[in-house]
N, C-alpha and C positions, 0 to 999 in steps of 0.2 A: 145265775150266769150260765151261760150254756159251754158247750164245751170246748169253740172255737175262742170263746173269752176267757177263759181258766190257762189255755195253750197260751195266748199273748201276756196276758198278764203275770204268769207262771215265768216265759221269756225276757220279760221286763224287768223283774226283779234279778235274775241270774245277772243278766248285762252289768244291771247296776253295782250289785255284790263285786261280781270280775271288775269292774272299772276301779274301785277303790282298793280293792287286793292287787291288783294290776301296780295303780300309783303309789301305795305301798311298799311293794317291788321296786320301782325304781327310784324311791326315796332312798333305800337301803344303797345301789346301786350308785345313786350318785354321792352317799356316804363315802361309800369305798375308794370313788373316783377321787373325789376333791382329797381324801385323806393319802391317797397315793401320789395325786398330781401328776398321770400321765396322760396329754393329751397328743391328740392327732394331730399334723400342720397342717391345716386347708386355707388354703387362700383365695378367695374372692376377686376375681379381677373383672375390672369393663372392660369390656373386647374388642371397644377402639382402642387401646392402649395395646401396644406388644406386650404382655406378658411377662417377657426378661425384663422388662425397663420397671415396672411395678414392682418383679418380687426385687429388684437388686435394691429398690430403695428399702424396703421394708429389712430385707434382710440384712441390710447395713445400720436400719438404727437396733435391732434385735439382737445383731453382736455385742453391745455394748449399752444393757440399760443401767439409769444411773444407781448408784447407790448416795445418798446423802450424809453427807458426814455426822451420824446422829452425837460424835462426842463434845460437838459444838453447841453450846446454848441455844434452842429453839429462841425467835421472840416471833411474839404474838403481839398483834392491833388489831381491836374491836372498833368499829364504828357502827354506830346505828341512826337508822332514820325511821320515819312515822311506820314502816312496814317490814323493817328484817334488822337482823345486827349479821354484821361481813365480819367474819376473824381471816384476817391478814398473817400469811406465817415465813420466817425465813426460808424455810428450807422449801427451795425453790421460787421465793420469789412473789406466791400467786396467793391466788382465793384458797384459803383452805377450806371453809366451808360457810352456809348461808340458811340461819335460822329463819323460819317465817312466823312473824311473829302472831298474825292473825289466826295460823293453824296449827292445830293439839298433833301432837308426835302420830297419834296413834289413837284408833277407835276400837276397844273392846268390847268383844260380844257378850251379850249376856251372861252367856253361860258358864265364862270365866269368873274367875273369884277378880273382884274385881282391885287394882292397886291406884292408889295414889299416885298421878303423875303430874308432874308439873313443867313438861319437856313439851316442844311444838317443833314442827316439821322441820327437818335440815336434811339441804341438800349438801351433793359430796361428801359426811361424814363418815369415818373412818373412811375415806379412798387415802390409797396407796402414795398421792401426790397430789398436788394444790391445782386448780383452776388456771391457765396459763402458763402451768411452769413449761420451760424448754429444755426436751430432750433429745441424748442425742451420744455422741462420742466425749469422750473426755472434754477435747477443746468447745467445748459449749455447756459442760454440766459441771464440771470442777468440782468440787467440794458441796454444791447443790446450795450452798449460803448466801444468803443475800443480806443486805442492809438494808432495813426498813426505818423508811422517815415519815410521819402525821404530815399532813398535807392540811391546807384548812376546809377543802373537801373529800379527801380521798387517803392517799398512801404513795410514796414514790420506790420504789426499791430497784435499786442498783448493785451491781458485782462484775469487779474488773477481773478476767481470768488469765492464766499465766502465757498466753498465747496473745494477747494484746485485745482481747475481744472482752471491751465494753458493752455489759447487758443491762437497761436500764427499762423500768415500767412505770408507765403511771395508771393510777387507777382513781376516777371519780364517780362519787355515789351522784344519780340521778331520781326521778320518780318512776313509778309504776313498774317495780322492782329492776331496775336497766340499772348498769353502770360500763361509764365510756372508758375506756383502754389504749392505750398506746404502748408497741413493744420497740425498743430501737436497739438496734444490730450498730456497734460504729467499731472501728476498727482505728486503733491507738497508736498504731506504727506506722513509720515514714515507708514501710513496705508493702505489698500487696497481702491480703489473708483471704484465705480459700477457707469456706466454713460447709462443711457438709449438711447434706438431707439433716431438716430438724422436723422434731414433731413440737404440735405444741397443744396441751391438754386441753382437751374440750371440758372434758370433767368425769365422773363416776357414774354411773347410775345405779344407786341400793333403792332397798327395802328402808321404808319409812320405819317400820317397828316389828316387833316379834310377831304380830298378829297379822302383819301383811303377807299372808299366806299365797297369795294369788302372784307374788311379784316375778318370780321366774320366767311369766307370759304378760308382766307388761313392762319389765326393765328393758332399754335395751340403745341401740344407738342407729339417730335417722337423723342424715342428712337430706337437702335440698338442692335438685340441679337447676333450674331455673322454671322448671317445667313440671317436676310431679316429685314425691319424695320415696326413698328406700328406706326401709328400718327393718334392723334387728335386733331381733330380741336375745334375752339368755337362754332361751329354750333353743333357738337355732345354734348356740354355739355349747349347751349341756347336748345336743342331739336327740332333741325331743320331737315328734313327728306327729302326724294325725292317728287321734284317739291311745289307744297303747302301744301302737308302732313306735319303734327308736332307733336312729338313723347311728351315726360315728358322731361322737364327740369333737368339735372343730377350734383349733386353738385362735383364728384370726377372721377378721373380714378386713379388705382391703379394695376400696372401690374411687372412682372420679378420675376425670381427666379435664385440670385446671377449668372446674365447674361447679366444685364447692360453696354454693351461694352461702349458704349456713350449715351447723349440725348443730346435734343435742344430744345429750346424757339423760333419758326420762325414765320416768316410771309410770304407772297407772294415773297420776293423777300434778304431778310437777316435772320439772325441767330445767333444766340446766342450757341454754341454748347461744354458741358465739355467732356472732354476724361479722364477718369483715367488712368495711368499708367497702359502696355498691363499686359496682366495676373491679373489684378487686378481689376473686372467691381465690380459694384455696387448692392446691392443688389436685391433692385427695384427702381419702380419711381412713382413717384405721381404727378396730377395736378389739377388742380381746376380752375375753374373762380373767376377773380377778378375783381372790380368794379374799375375802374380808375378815373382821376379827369378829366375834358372835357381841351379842348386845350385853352391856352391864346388868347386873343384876338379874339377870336370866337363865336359871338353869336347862343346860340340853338337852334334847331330848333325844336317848338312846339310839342311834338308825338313822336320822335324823341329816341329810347333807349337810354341810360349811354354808353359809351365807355367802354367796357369791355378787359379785356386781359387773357390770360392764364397763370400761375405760374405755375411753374415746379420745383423738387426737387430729388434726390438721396435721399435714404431710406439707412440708414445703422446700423446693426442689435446694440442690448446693445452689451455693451464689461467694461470687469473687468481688471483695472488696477492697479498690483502689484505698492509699494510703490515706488516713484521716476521712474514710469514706462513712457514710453512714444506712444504714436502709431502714425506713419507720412503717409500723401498718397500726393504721388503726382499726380499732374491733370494738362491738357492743355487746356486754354480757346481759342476757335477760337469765335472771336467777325465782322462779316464781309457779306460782300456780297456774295450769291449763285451764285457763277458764277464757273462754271463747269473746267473747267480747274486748278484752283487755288486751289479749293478743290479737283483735282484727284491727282495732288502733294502732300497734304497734307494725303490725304489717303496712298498713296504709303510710304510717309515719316515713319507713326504711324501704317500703316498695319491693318487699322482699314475702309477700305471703308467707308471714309467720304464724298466722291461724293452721296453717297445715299439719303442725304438730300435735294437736288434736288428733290425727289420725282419724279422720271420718269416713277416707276411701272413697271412691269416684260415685259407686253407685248409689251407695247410700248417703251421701255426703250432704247432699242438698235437702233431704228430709231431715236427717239428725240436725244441721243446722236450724231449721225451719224451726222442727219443735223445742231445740233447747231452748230458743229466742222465743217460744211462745210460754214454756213454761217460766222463763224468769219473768216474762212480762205479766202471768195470772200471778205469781209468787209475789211480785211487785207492787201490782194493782191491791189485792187480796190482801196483803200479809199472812196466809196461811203457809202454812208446813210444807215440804215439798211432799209428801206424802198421798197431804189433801189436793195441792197443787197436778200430781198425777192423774189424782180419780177425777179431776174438774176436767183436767185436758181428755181423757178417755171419753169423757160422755158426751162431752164437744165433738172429738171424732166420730162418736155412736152418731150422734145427730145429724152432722153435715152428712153422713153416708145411710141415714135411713130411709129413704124412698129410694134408693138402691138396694139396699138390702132387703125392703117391703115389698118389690115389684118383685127381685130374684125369687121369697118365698112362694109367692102368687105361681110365677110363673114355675116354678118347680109343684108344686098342687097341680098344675094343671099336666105336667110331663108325667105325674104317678099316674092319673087318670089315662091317659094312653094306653099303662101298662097292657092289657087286653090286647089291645090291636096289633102291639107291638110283637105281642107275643105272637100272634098270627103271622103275623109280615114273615117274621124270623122261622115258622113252620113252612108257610108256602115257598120260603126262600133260600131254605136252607143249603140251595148245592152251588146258588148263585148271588156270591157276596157282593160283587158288583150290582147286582139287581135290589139285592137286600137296603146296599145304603141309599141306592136313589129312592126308591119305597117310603123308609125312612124319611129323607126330607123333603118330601113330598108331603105325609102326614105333616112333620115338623111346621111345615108354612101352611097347611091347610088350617091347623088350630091355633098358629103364630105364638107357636114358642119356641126356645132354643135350648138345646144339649146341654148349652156353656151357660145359661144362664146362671144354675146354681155355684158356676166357681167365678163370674163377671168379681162378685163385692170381695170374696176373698182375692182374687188378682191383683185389686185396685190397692186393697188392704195391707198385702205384701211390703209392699214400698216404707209402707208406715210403718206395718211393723218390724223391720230392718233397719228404718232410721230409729225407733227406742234401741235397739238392741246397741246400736253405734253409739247413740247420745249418752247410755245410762252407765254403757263401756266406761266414759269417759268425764262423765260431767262432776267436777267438784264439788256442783252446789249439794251433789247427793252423799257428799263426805259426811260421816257423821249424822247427818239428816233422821228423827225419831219418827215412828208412823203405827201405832195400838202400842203392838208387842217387838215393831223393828225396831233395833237399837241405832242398824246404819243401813240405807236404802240402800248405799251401793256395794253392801255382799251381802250372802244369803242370809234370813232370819232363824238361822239355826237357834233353839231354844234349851238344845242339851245333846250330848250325845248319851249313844243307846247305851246303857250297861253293856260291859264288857266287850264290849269293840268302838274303832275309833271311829263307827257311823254316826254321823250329823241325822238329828230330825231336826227336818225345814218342814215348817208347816205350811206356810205358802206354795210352795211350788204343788204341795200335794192337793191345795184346793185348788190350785190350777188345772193341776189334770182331771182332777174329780168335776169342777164346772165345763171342760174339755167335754170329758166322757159323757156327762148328760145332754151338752149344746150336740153330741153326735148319735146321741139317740133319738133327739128333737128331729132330725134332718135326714128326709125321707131318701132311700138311695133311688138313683138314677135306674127310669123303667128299663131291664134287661140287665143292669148287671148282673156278673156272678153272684151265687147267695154267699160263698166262702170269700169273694173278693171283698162284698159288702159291708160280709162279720168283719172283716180286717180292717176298712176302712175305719168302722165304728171305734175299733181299740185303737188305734193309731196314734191316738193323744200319747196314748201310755209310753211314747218314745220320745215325745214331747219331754217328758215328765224325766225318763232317763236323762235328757241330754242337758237340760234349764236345771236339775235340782240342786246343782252348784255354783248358779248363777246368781246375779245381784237381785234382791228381793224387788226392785224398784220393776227390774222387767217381771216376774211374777206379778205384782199388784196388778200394772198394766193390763198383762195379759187376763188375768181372774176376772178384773171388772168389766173388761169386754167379752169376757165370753159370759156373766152374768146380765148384763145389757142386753147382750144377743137372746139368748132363750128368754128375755120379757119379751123383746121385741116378736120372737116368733111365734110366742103364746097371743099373745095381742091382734098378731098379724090374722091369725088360725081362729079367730075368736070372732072379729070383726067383716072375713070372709064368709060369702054362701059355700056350702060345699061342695066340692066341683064332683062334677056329674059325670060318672066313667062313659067312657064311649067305648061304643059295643066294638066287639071285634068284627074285622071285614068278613065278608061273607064268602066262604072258600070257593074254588072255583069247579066248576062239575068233575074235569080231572082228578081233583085233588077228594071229592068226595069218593070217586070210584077207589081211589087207594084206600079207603075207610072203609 
């Protein structure tokens, strides 16, 4: 390795070492924070909305959050159907929480000692308050007790408060994890009742289990305007920023203006999501970090933050209710796993694009889509692994793109052969740049090849590979999913950490960069670069390799087996070609001899 490769590579491990010392740092950092509990108020407003008229509602339910009467007997109702069990709880009224029953709590890496568990994913557990409860000032939260009654589908729960305000809900279980809701507002007296701004709980978003290490950058709360969706995460409201930057700490978001189609409480991989009744969105929404209780049977780790979650809630404005008056909305709880398909029926059903919560993003949205529907359809066809399902989709890609990438090689052989000439052009034309690139593409179409040729397949490329990056972000099927030595496709295949420090060896990502690094020695540089710009392009991977080594092993596969594909493909290409025949340099011109 020469010496400008020793300098990158020397650089690339520094990075790497400071990014986990860095996160380190503010693990410790966010210990402190949660265990102090002092945040900053930042509030979030749309800027169609005056400003005072948003914070005044916010700040009026903030005076006064509830506490529930804990010396009251909790009761609790379980129902279960073919896909989750709902526990129903007094205090408040609402969902307290929603087992799935098809999915394991939690996927352990290998490298852990491994425990017996017999627990599967549950949403809102331990949040601070149930799914729909309504908050707000005393005359709407009371004592927080409701009366719960079995329904022969569902759950009815009712509580008359001292203020004349009748709160009653029902709740029925449907299929493909949905359950329909009604909340009625009725007022008991022969008098008028004015009932202030309420909130009413979208739900929590945690961490599935102690090993969901990653959840601080995929919890968070996103709603839908009719048109595109917003979401934040806990990492915007702990003050987390690009790479080791860290912004203020923010105690609130507070966004809409009566265009609430839906929100959700999610995480990496499930959701919590209400739909009001179409025509009828919600005013705004609000969310905040909440401090949760740590997991059973878990000992802590030293430095170590609080488990935090996100609360989320609808805003819905005061309202005056004539005597014996009543006001009802109805809403649909999807309580369930992100998995694309299930949610594009459910969109379609409600006319509310709820596939969005996916989070696939504009640009890359319609590739992540494309390919997750192509790998469930090889996974489907196939019955293999998603794993195998990956390399299968990879080489299908290689394929539909190799006479593209076959011509790019050609026509880059034939752009080194120039080199010569080129070098001359850029001697006789050294004082006159303008001269120099007409010159340039002049040769360029005499021997009809182009500059861009060798970045044409990677351009096209790009797209694709932004949509794995999107899809693998987010795709359930890759929960859990085994592949050689991967225990779960969608985090990295860390195999142990290093003695005496908390470094992860991932071994994938490093034959990623390492098939990197040779697919950029295959790949001749372009005639006239710099030789020092060249050396850098070559190591470049090696940043690659910093920035993916903490990423889901599912995109490492990807990436390793296409950049193994490529260097067959180039040796093949290199193999099956005559070798291109340099062309002389142009013949200088008397002038330019005399200066010789």
């Amino acid at each position: 390795m020469d010496r400008t490769g020793i300098i990158v590579v020397t650089l690339c491990v520094i990075l790497l070492v400071y990014w986990f010392v860095e996160q380190q740092k503010y693990a410790q950092q966010q210990a402190h924070y949660a265990a102090t509990n002092q945040m900053v108020h930042v509030t979030v407003t749309n800027l169609a909305n005056p400003p005072d008229q948003l914070s005044a509602a916010a700040n009026q339910l903030n005076a006064a959050r509830p506490i529930f009467d804990t010396n009251a007997p909790e009761t609790l109702l379980c129902l279960t159907n073919a896909r989750a069990r709902y526990t129903f709880t007094s205090r408040g009224g609402g969902l307290k929480s929603v087992e799935l029953l098809d999915y394991p709590e939690t996927v352990s890496p290998r490298w852990k000692k491994k425990v017996a568990k017999d627990g599967v994913a549950t949403l809102n557990l331990r949040a601070p308050v149930p799914v729909l409860a309504i908050l707000g000032d005393a005359g709407l939260v009371g004592d927080g007790n409701f009366t719960l009654t079995q329904t022969a589908d569902g759950v009815h729960a009712e509580k008359t408060l001292a203020n004349g305000l009748r709160l009653s809900k029902e709740f029925h279980l449907s299929s493909n994890y949905l359950v329909n809701a009604s909340v009625r507002l009725e007022n008991t007296l022969t008098q008028p009742l004015t009932l202030p701004a309420q909130e009413w709980v979208i739900g929590t978003a945690t961490p599935m289990g102690p090993d969901d290490t990653s959840y601080a950058m995929n919890e968070g709360a996103m709603w839908f305007n009719g048109t595109g969706i917003q979401d934040q995460s806990l990492g915007w409201f702990s003050g987390s920023g690009f790479g080791c930057f860290r912004g203020t700490p923010r105690s609130e978001y507070l966004a809409g203006s009566n265009n609430v189609v839906w929100a959700a409480a999610h995480n990496q991989f499930f959701a919590l999501m209400v739909m009001p009744k179409m025509n009828e969105p919600a005013q705004q929404i609000v969310a905040r970090p909440v401090t949760l209780p740590p997991f059973p049977n878990v000992e802590p780790v030293p430095g170590t933050p609080a488990l935090q979650g996100v609360e989320s809630a609808f805003i819905y404005p005061a309202v005056s209710l004539a005597a014996h008056q009543a006001v009802e909305r109805q809403i649909v709880l999807f309580a369930g796993p992100k998995e694309y398909r299930l949610l594009a029926r459910i969109g379609d059903q409600f006319q509310n694009q709820a596939d969005l919560v996916m989070n696939f993003g504009r640009f890359s949205g319609f590739f992540a889509k494309a390919l997750l529907l192509a790998m469930n359809w090889v996974h489907d066809v196939t019955r293999a692994g998603y794993g195998l399902t990956i390399v299968l989709i990879t080489v299908a890609i290689k394929v539909l793109f190799w006479p593209l990438t076959a011509a790019s090689t050609r026509s880059m052989k034939r752009m080194q052969a120039l080199a010569p000439e080129m070098a001359a052009l850029k001697e006789k034309y050294k004082d006159d740049m303008q001269k120099l690139t007409q010159k340039q593409w002049e040769l360029y179409r005499k021997h009809k090849v182009s500059p861009m040729s060798g970045c044409l397949p990677m351009a096209i490329q790009m797209p694709v590979f932004f949509g794995f990056f999107t899809m693998i972000r987010s795709a359930i099927e890759l929960r859990g999913a085994h592949f050689l030595w991967i225990a779960d496709l969608s985090k990295p295949d860390t195999l142990f950490m290093i003695p005496g420090t908390a470094f992860p060896f991932n071994l994938l990502p490093l034959l990623m960069g390492g098939s990197m690094l040779w697919q950029s020695h295959l790949t001749p540089p372009s005639p006239g670069m710099d030789p020092t710009q060249a050396k850098m392009m070559r190591y470049m991977p090696l940043m690659f390799l910093v920035f993916l080594y903490t990423y889901s092993s599912g995109l490492a596969l990807y990436w390793t087996v296409n950049n193994l594909l490529t260097i067959v493909q180039t040796k093949l290409t290199k193999m099956n070609q005559a070798p291109a025949t340099p062309v002389p340099a142009s013949v200088l011109t008397p002038a330019s001899k005399k200066k010789k």
